[in-house]
N, C-alpha and C positions, 0 to 999 in steps of 0.2 A: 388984626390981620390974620386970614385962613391960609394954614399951612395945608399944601397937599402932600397927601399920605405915600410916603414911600416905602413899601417892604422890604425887610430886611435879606441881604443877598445872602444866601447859606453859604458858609465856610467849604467850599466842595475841597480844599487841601486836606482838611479833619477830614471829610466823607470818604477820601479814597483812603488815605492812612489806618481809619477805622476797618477798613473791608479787608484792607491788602493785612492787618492785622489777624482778621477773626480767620482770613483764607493761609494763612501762617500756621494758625494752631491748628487748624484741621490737619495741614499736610504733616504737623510735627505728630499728630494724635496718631496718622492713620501709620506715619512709620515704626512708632512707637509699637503701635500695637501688631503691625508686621514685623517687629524685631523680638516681641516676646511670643508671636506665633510660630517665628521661625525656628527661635532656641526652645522652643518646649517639642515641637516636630523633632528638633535636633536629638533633644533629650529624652525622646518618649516615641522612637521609631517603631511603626511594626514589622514585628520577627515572625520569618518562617524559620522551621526546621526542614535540611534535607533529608529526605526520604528513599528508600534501596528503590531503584531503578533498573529496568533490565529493556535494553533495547534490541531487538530481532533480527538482524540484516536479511531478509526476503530479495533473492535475485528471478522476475520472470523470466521465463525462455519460451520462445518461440519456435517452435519446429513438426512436425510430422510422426505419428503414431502408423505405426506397422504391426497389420496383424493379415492373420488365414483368413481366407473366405473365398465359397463357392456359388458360383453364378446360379441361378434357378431359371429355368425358362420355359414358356408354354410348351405343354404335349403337342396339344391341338390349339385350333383358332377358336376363339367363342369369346365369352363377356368373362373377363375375371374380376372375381373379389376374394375377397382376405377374411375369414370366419376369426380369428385372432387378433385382426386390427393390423392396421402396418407395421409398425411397432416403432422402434425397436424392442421387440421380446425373448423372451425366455424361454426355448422353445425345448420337449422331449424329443427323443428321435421315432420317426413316427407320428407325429403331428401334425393334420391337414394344415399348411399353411395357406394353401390357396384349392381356389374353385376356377378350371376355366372351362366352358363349354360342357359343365354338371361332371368333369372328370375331379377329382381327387388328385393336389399337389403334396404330397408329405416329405416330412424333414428325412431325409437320411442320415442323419445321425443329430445327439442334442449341440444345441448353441444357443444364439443370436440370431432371430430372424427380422430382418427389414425390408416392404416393400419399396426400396427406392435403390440410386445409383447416382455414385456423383460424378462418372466418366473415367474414371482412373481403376476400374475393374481388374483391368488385364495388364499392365505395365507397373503394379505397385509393389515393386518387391527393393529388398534389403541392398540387395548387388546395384542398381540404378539410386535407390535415395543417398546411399554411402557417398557416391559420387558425385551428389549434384550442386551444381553451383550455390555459395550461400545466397544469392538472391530468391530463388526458388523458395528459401525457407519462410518467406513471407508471403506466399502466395497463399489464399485462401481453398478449401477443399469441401462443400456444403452438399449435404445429400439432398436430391431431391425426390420427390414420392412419385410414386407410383398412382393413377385414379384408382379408386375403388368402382369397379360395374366398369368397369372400360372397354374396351372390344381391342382383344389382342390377337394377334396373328402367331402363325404354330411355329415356335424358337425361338421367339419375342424374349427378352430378360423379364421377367415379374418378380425379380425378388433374387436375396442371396441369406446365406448363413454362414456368419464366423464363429467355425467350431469352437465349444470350450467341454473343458480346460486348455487352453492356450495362454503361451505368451506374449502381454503384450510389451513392443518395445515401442521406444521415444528415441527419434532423432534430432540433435538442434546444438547447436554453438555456446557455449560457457565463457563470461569472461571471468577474468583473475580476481574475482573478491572475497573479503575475508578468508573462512578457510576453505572453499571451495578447491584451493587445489592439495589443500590433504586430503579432503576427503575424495578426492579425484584418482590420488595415490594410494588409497586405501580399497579403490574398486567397491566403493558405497555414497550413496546420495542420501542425505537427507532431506526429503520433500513431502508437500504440501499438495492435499486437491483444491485449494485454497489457502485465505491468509488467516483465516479462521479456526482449520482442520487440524489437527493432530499430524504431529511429521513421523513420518513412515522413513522404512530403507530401501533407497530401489539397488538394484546389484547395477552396476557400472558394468558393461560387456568391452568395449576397444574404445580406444581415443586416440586421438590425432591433431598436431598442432596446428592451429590456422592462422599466424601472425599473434596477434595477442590474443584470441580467443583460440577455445580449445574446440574441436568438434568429437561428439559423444553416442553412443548408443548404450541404450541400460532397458534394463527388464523393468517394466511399474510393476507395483507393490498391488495393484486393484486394476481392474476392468470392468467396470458398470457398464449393462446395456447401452445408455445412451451416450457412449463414448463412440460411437460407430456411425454418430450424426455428422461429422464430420472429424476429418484423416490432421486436418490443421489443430493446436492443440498451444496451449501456454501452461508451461510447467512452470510452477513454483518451488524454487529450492532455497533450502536455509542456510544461508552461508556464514552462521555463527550469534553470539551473542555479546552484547558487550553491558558490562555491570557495572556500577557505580553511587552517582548521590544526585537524586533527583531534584529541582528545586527551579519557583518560575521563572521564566523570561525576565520577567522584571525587576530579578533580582543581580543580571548582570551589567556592568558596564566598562565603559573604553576606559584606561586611566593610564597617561602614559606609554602609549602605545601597547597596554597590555589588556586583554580580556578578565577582567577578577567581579570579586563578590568584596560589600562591606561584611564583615564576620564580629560575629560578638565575640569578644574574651574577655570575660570577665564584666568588669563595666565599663570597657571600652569600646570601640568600635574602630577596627582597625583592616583595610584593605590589603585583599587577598587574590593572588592573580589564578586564574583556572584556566583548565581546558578540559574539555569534552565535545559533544555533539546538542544540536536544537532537534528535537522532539515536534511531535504536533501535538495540540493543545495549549500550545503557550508557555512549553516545558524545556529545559537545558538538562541533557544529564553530564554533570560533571565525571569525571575519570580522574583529574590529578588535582591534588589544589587543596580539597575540602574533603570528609566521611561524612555520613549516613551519621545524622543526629547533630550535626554541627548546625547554631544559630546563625543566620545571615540577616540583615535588614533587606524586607520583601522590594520595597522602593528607592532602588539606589538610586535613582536622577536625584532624590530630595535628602539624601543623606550625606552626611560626613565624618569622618574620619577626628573622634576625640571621645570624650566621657560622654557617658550617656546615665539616664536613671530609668533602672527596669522596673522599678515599682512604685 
């Protein structure tokens, strides 16, 4: 008698037991080894040192430049141009600044010559800006030129000159930071022609309360020809410095409602609470907390607080 063949049915109980087995060890391997990755990170953090920081408090102001200047205007009618260029230049007294109709325009005395005008010629004086509303001081003031070969008519404007040696003054609204109002009180400014520039002293002339801002007039320290391109003007002033211990962004964090750094002592690692200001670059400077040379763990999200091994 022929038996038919029947194959043997595989154990699938063992098959899964087997899997759920070898998928056990992986998860136990892989925490393993996420537990001795995480305690050697623990024990083998990288350290920064903070470093002297010094941050600038820059306040700009917006307001209006006041200085002399005298109208120039056609003799006669004919085509003028400008042998000197529009400028703004630098002119002797006695200097053909213009040509119209083959006459000769010369400076009456040296300055600044520029063939343009930006409307505010005749009304731009000290007695009206003192006085004028602060929205005014946002209004823009842009010269505009003169053609060169133009056909101008006889009393026409063609040009002006602000005498120098002159003073030039800046009007414009100060608010209360840093120590702007000692140096307010000391009738001197320390300012910038930029944030780049070397700070200068302008002499402070009167001031006057405006609510929380102060309103100012002072003498600048410099007057460049091309200051006379336009009467609108953004002063920069330094209103102090503040020093401390510089050290990245990523070395701070929350802990308990407080802002701190991990800090090394020794071979510990022990949380420190700070305050200071953030920086651009990715930088914090500390002011109370930590000194200039003190070690912190760079990456505080991954750090903790216990022994550590620095070598």
């Amino acid at each position: 008698m022929v038996r038919k063949y029947v194959p043997e049915k595989k154990n699938r109980a063992f098959s899964i037991t087997y899997w759920l087995g070898v998928l056990v060890i992986i998860v136990l391997w892989v925490w393993a080894f996420k537990l001795y990755f995480d305690r050697y990170e623990y024990l083998h953090p990288d350290i920064t040192w903070a470093t002297p920081g010094i941050d600038t408090q820059l306040v700009r102001v917006r307001g209006f430049l006041l200085w002399k200047e005298n109208v120039i205007r056609a003799p006669v009618s004919g085509v003028c141009v400008y042998p000197l260029g529009k400028g703004p230049v630098r002119v002797p007294r006695g200097a053909v600044v213009a040509r119209v109709g083959g006459r000769e325009v010369k400076a009456y005395q040296q300055g600044y010559f520029v063939a343009g005008k930006d409307g505010r010629e005749n009304g731009w004086r000290y007695s009206t800006l003192w006085h004028a509303k602060r929205s005014e001081f946002t209004k823009e003031s842009k010269l505009r030129y003169f053609g060169d070969g133009a056909q101008v008519a006889r009393g026409q404007m063609i040009g002006k000159i602000a005498e120098q040696p002159q003073e030039l003054r800046f009007i414009g609204y100060l608010p209360s930071r840093g120590d702007i109002a000692k140096q307010l009180k000391s009738e001197k400014l320390r300012v910038r022609m930029d944030a780049e520039d070397t700070v200068s002293d302008a002499v402070v002339r009167v001031t006057r309360k405006d609510g929380k801002l102060t309103k100012f007039a002072l003498a600048m320290p410099w007057f460049p020809p091309e200051m006379l391109m336009s009467r609108s003007y953004e002063l920069i002033v330094d209103a102090g410095q503040t020093r401390g211990a510089m050290i990245p962004q990523s070395a701070l964090l929350e802990k308990g409602g407080k802002k701190g750094v991990y800090m090394i002592r020794g071979a510990r690692v022990v949380f420190a609470p700070v305050s200071g200001k953030t920086l651009n670059g990715g930088m914090f400077l500390v002011t109370k907390g930590i000194s200039v040379g003190d070690a912190v763990v760079e990456d505080a999200a991954s750090a903790r607080e216990g022994r550590i091994q620095l070598w």
